[in-house]
N, C-alpha and C positions, 0 to 999 in steps of 0.2 A: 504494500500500500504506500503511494506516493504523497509524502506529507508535507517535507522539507523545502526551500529553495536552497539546493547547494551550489549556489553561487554566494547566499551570504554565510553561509557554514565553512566555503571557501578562506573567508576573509582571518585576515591572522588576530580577529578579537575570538574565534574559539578555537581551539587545539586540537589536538587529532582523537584525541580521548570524548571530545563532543560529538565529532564526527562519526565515531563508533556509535556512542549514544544513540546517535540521529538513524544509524543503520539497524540498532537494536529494538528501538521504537517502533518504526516503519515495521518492520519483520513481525513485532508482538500486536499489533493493531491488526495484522492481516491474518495471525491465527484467531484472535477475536473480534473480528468485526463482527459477529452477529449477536454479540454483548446486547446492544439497542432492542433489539430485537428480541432476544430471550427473557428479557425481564421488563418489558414494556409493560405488563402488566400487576406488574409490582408495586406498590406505594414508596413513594422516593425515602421514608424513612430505612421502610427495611432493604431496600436497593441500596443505600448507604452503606447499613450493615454489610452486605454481600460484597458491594465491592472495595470495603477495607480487609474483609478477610482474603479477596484476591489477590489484593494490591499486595498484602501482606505476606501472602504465598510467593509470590514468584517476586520479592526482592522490593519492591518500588518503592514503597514508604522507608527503605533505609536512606534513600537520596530526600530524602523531606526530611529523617532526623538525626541520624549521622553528622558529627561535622566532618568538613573537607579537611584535607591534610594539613597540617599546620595552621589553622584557624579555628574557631570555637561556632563556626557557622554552615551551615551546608554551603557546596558550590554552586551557586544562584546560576550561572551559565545551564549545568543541567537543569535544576527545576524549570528555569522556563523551556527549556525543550521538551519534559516531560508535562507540563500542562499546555504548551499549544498540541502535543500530539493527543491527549486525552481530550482536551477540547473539542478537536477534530473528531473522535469518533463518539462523545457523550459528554455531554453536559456534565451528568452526576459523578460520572467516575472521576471527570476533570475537580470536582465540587468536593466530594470524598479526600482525595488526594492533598490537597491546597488546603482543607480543613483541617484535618491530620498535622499536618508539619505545624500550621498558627496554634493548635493545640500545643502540641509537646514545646514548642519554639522557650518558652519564659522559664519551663526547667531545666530543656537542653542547654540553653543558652547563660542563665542565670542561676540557677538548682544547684543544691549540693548535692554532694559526690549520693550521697545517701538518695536521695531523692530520684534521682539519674536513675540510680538500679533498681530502685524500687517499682519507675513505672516507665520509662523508655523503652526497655525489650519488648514488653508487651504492646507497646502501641506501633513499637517496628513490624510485630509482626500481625498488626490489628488485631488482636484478641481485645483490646481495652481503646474505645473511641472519648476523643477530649474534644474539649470546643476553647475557645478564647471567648471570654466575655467581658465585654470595654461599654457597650453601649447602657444608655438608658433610656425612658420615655422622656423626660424634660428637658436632658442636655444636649442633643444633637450631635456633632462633631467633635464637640467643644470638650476632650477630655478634664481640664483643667478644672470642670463643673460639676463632674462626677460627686453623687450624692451616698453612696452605698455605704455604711460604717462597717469598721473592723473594729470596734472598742474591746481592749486589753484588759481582761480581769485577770487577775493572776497569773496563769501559766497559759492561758486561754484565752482566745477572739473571738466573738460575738460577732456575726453579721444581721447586720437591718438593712432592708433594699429591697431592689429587683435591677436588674437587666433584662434585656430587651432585644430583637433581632441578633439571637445567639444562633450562628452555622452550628448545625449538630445539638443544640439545644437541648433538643427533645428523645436523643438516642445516647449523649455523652455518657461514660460513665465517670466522668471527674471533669470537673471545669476551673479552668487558669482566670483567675477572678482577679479585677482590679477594683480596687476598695480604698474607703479615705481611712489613714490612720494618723491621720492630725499633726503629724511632724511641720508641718508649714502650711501657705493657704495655696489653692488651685491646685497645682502640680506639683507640689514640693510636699504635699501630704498624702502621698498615693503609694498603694504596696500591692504585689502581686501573691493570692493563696491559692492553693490545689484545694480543690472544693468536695468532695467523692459525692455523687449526683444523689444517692438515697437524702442524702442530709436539706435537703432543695428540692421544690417543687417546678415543675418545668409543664408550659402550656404552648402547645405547638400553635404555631403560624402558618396560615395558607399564602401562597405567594404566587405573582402572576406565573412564575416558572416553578413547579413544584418542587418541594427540596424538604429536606430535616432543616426545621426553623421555630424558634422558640422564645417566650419570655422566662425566666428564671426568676423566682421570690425566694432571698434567701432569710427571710425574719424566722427567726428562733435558729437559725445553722450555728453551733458554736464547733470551733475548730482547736487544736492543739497547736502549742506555738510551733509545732514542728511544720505545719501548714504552709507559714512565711517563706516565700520564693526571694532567694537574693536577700538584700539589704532592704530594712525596714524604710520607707517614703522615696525609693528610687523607681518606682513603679511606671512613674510618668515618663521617665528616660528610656525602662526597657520597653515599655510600651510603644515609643516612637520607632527606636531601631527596629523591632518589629516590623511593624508597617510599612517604614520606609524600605527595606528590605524587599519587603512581599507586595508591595504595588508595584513592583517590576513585574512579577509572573503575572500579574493579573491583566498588564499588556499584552504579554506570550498569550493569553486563554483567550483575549480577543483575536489577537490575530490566527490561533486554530479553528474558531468559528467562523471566520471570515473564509480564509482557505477553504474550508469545505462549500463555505456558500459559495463563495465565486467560482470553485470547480463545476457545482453543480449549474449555477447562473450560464457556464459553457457547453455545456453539454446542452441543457435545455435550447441557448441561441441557435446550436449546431444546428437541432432537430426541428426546430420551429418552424412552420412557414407562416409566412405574411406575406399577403399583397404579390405572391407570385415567386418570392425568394427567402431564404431562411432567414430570423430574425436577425442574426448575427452580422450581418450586413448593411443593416437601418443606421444610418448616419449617429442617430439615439443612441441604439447597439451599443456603436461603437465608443462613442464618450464616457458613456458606465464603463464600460468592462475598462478603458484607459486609465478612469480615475480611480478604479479599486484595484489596479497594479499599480500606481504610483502609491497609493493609500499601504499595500501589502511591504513593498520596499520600504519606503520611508520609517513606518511602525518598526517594521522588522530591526535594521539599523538602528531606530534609536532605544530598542528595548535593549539588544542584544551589546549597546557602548554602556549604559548603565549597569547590565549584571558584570560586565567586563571589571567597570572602575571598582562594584565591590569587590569582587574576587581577587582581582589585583592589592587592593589595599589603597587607591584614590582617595584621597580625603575630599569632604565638604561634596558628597555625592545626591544630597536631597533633592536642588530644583531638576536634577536630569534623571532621577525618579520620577519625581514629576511630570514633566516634560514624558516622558515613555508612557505612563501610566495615562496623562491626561492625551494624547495624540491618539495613543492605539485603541481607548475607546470609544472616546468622541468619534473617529472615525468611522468604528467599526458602524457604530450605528445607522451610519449614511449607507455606507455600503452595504447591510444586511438589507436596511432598506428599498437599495436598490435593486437586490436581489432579487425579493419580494415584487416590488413593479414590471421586471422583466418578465416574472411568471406570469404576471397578470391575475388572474382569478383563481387558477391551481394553487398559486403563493397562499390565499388566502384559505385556502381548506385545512380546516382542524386537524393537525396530525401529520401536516406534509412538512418536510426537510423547510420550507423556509418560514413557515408561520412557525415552528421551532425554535429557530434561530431567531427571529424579530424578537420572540418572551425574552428566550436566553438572555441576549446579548445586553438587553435592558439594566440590569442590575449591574455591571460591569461598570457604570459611569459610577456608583455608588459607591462601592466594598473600597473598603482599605482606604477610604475618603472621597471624600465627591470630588467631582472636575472642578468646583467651585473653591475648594481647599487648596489642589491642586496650584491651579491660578494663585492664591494666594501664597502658595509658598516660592514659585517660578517668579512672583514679582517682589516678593520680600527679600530674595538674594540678587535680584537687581537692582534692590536699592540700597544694595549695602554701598558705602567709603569704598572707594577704590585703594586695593591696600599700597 
C-alpha cells in the first residue's frame, strides 16, 4: 500500500532508519487494510480497546513510549510517520495510537523510576489504556485557569473537579491529571497525578466523529502522595512540552487523511464523465487537485523541519510547531472539502470514504490547541526583541 511521498523521505531531514519505517508501515497497512472494514460495526469505544491490544501486539505503541536513544522522548520523526500512515487507513486506530503515547507521555517523561515500571510495560503492550486530562468546562485553552484541586492532607491529595473532553475518557484505566496545588497563581500552581479510573466517574461524549470521549468528576478521589508525577507545581511546564511536542503529529494525521482523500479524489476524476470527457480534465478539475499537491508538499515539509529540530535538539522550537500544526490542518480542511465537491453527491452519502473524512478531519483544527492559539503563539515569537 502506497502511502508515503518518497521524494520528501528523500530529503536529509529523515535518515534511513525513517525510511525503513516508511517501508515497514506501507507493508503492515497492506496486510491490514480491511481493519475498517472488520470492525465497522463496533462502537469506537470498544474499537479503541481492540486496536490498543493490536497496536500492542505487533510492537507500535513502543514508538509512542519508549524514549529515542539518548533522549528522554520518543523520536517524533517516527511518530509522525506512524500517524499519517494510520490516518491513512483509520481514523481510530490513528486516534488509539496518539492517545496512548499523550497518556503515558507525563510518567514516561517526568515519573519516577518507580512509576515507569509500575505502568509503562503494560500500556506498551496495551493491556492498560491512559488518557491525558488538561481540559475543563469553564476554562477553554487557557491552562493557567484550570480549576481542579489537589489539597494535601497529610500523606494524601484530595481531588474536587471535573475535566472535560478526555480522549479515552470513558475506556482509560488510569488518567495523567493536571490539578491546582497552590504553589503559585495560574500556572505556577499546577501538578500532574496518575489517577487509577475506578477512583472517578467518567461520562462519555458523543462527537461528530465517533471516538472514546468523556467528562471525568473527580470529587471524593483521594490519592496517595505517591500519585505526584514529577515535581510538585511544575505541571504547567510538563504540560506545554507535551503538547508542543504532539501538535506536530497531529499535522502528520492530517496530512494521512488528506493523502487518502486526494488518492481517492483521483481515481474518482479518472473515472468520471462529464459533458462528454472524464472529470479530470475540467479546467475546475484541474485547480483542486493542483492546490491539494501544493497543500500535501508544503504541510509535509513543514511538519517533517519541526519533528526534525526536536529530535535534533533545536532550541526555541514552538512557533514552527505551530506553524506545522496550524498549516496542515487548516488546510486539510479545504482540501477534504474539496474532495467532497469533486464527488459531488456520492461525497455526501452517509458512510462513503469522503463524508468520513469531512467528520474526521474537523477536530484536527482543535486537539493539542486551536488554530486560534496556534496564531497566537507564531505571533508572540514574532514579537519578540530581536536578540
Amino acid at each position: 500500500m502506497k502511502v508515503f511521498d518518497r521524494s520528501i523521505l528523500a530529503l536529509p531531514l529523515f535518515e534511513d532508519r525513517h525510511r525503513a519505517l516508511a517501508d515497514k508501515l506501507e507493508s503492515w497497512l497492506a496486510e491490514h487494510k480491511e481493519l475498517p472494514h472488520k470492525y465497522a460495526a463496533v462502537n469506537p469505544s470498544e474499537r479503541g480497546r481492540l486496536y490498543l491490544r493490536l497496536l500492542g501486539a505487533t510492537g507500535w505503541l513502543s514508538y509512542a513510549i519508549d524514549a529515542a536513544p539518548g533522549r528522554n522522548r520518543p523520536d517524533l520523526r517516527s511518530l509522525c510517520l506512524i500517524r499519517e500512515a494510520f490516518a491513512y487507513l483509520d481514523d481510530l486506530l490513528d486516534f488509539a495510537f496518539a492517545i496512548q503515547g499523550l497518556g503515558a507521555a507525563p510518567v514516561a517523561w517526568f515519573g519516577s523510576d518507580r512509576q515507569r515500571a509500575e505502568l509503562l510495560p503494560r500500556m506498551r503492550e496495551g493491556e492498560v489504556i491512559g488518557s491525558l486530562a488538561l481540559s475543563e468546562p469553564d476554562c477553554g485553552s487557557n491552562l493557567g485557569e484550570l480549576t481542579l484541586k489537589a489539597e494535601k492532607c497529610s500523606k494524601e491529595y484530595v481531588l474536587s473537579g471535573s475535566k472535560t473532553w478526555v480522549s479515552h475518557g470513558n475506556i482509560a484505566d488510569w488518567h495523567a491529571v493536571l490539578a491546582r496545588t497552590g504553589e503559585g497563581p495560574g500556572g505556577l500552581g499546577l501538578s500532574f497525578f496518575m489517577v487509577p479510573a475506578p477512583s472517578v466517574t467518567a461520562t462519555g461524549i458523543e462527537l461528530l466523529a465517533p471516538r472514546a470521549f468523556a467528562s471525568v468528576s473527580f470529587d471524593g478521589c483521594t490519592l496517595p502522595g505517591e500519585a505526584l508525577v514529577g515535581q510538585s507545581g511544575s505541571g504547567f511546564q510538563y504540560a506545554l512540552e507535551i503538547l508542543n511536542f504532539y501538535r506536530v503529529t497531529v499535522g502528520s494525521a492530517a496530512i494521512g487523511f488528506c493523502r487518502r482523500g486526494v488518492q481517492a479524489a483521483l481515481e474518482w476524476c479518472r473515472n468520471r464523465r462529464v459533458a462528454g470527457s472524464s472529470l479530470i480534465q475540467k479546467q475546475l478539475t484541474i485547480d483542486k487537485l493542483a492546490q491539494m499537491a501544493v497543500y500535501l508538499d508544503s504541510a509535509s515539509l513543514l511538519v517533517a523541519r519541526s519533528a526534525w529540530e526536536f529530535d535534533t535538539g533545536v532550541k526555541d522550537v514552538v512557533a514552527h510547531a505551530s506553524m506545522a500544526k496550524l498549516h496542515a490542518t487548516e488546510g486539510a480542511a479545504q482540501v477534504i472539502d474539496d474532495v467532497v465537491q469533486l464527488f459531488g453527491a456520492a461525497g455526501l452519502v452517509a458512510g462513503s470514504l469522503p463524508e468520513q473524512l469531512y467528520r474526521q478531519i474537523r477536530s484536527l483544527r482543535i486537539y493539542e490547541g486551536t488554530s486560534e492559539i496556534q496564531k497566537m503563539v507564531i505571533a508572540g515569537v514574532m514579537n519578540r526583541p530581536a536578540a
